[in-house]
C-alpha positions as CSV (number, residue, x, y, z in Angstrom):
1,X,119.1,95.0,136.0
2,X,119.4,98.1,137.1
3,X,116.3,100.2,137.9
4,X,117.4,103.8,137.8
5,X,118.9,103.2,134.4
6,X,115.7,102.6,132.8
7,X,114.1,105.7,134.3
8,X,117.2,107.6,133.5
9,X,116.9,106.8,129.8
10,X,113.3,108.0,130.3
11,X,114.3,111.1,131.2
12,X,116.8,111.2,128.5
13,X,114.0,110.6,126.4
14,X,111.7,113.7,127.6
15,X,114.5,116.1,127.4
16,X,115.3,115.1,123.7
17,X,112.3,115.0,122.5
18,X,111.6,118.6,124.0
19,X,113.5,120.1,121.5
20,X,111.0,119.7,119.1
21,X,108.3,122.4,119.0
22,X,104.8,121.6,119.1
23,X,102.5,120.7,117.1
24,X,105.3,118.3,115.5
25,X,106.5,117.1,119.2
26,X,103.3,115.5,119.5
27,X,102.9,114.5,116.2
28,X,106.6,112.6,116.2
29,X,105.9,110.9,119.4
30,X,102.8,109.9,118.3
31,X,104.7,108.0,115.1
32,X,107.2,107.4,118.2
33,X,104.8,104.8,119.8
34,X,103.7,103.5,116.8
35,X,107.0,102.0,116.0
36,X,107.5,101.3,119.6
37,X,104.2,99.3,119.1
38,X,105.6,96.9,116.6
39,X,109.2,96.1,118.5
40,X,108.4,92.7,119.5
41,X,106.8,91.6,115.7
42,X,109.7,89.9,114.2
43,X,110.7,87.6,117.5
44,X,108.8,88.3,120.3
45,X,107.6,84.4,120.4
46,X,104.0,85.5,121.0
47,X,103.0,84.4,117.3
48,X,100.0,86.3,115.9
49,X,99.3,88.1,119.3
50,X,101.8,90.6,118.2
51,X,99.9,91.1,114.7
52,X,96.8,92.3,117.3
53,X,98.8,93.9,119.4
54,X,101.0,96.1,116.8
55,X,97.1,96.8,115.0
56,X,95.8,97.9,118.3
57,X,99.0,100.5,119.4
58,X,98.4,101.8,115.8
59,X,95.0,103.2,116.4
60,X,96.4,104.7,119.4
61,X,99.2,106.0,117.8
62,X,97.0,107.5,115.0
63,X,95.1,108.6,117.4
64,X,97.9,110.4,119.4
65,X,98.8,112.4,116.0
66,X,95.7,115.0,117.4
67,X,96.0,113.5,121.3
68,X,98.6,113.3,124.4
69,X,96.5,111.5,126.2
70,X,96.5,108.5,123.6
71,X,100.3,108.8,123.0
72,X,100.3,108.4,127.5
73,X,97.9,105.3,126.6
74,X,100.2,104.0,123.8
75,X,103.5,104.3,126.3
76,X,101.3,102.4,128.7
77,X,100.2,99.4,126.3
78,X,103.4,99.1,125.4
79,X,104.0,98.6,129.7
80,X,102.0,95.9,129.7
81,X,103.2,94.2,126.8
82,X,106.3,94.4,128.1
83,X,105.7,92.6,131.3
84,X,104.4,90.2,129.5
85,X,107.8,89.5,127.2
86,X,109.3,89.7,130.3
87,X,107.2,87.2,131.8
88,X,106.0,84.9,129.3
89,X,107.8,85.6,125.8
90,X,111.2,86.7,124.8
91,X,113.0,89.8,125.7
92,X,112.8,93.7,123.0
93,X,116.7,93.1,123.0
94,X,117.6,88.9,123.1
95,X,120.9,89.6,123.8
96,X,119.6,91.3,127.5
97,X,117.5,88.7,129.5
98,X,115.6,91.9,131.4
99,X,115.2,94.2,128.7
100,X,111.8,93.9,128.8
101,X,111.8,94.5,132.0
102,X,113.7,97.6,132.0
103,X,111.1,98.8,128.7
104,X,108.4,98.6,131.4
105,X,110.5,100.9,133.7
106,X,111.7,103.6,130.9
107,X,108.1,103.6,129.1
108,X,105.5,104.3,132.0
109,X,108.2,107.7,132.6
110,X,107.3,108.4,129.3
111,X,103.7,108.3,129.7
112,X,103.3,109.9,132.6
113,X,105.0,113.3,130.4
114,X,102.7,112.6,128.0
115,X,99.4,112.5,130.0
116,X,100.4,115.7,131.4
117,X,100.8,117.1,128.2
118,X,104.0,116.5,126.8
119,X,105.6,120.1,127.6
120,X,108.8,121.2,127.1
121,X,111.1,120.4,130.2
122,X,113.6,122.8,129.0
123,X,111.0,125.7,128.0
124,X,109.9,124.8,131.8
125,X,113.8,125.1,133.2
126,X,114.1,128.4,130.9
127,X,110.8,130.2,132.1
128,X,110.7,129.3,136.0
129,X,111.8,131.8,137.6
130,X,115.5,131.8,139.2
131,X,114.2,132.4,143.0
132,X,112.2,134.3,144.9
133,X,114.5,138.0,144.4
134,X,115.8,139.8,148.3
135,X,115.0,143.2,148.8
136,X,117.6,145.1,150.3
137,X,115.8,145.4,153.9
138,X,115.4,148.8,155.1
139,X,119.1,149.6,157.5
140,X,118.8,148.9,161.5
141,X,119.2,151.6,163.5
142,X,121.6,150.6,166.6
């Protein structure tokens, strides 16, 4: 599997999901994770370790309704639990051997954005400024 594809979607992600304004950015990422939380609960072949895990992202996603930093912590349970499926149980897609393995690439791109706030990237783009501006340099005598 590819790895830039994975991060790629990551950044798809971010850019989408900076469309929304805040307070309902965070809030919908938040739900976001949640659902991202339960992925694995109808086949992941880890029985009722998914049950515990699914309960546990959903405190943190409840959580992450009022916190960035718990939607970053969600994003990065959800890492670790896909390593595992990767490793150990069966794959978020069974029709793709590694796409576990490519989760655990697109969702750690996804918490780093949220543990840094979860800002706009395209308010960011909009707002920097275009370059430092030339003045026109006073003329050379010869």
């Amino acid at each position: 599997m590819s790895v830039v594809a994975p991060i790629l979607i990551g950044l798809v992600f971010i850019t989408l999901m900076s469309l929304n304004r805040e307070p309902h950015r965070r809030r919908f990422n938040a739900v976001f994770v949640a659902g991202a939380g339960a992925a694995y609960i109808s086949g992941g072949g880890l029985g009722l370790w998914e049950l515990l895990f699914t309960a546990v992202v959903t405190f943190v996603a409840y959580r992450g309704l009022d916190s960035w930093t718990f939607i970053g912590i969600g994003w990065l349970l959800h890492t670790a639990w896909d390593v595992v499926h990767h490793v150990k149980g069966d794959p978020i897609i069974p029709s793709f051997h590694d796409s576990s393995f490519g989760c655990a690439l697109c969702d750690p791109v996804i918490a780093l954005w949220a543990l840094t706030g979860g800002r706009s990237v395209i308010d960011h783009v909009k707002n920097r400024p275009i370059g430092l501006r030339r003045h026109a340099s006073p003329s050379r005598r010869a």
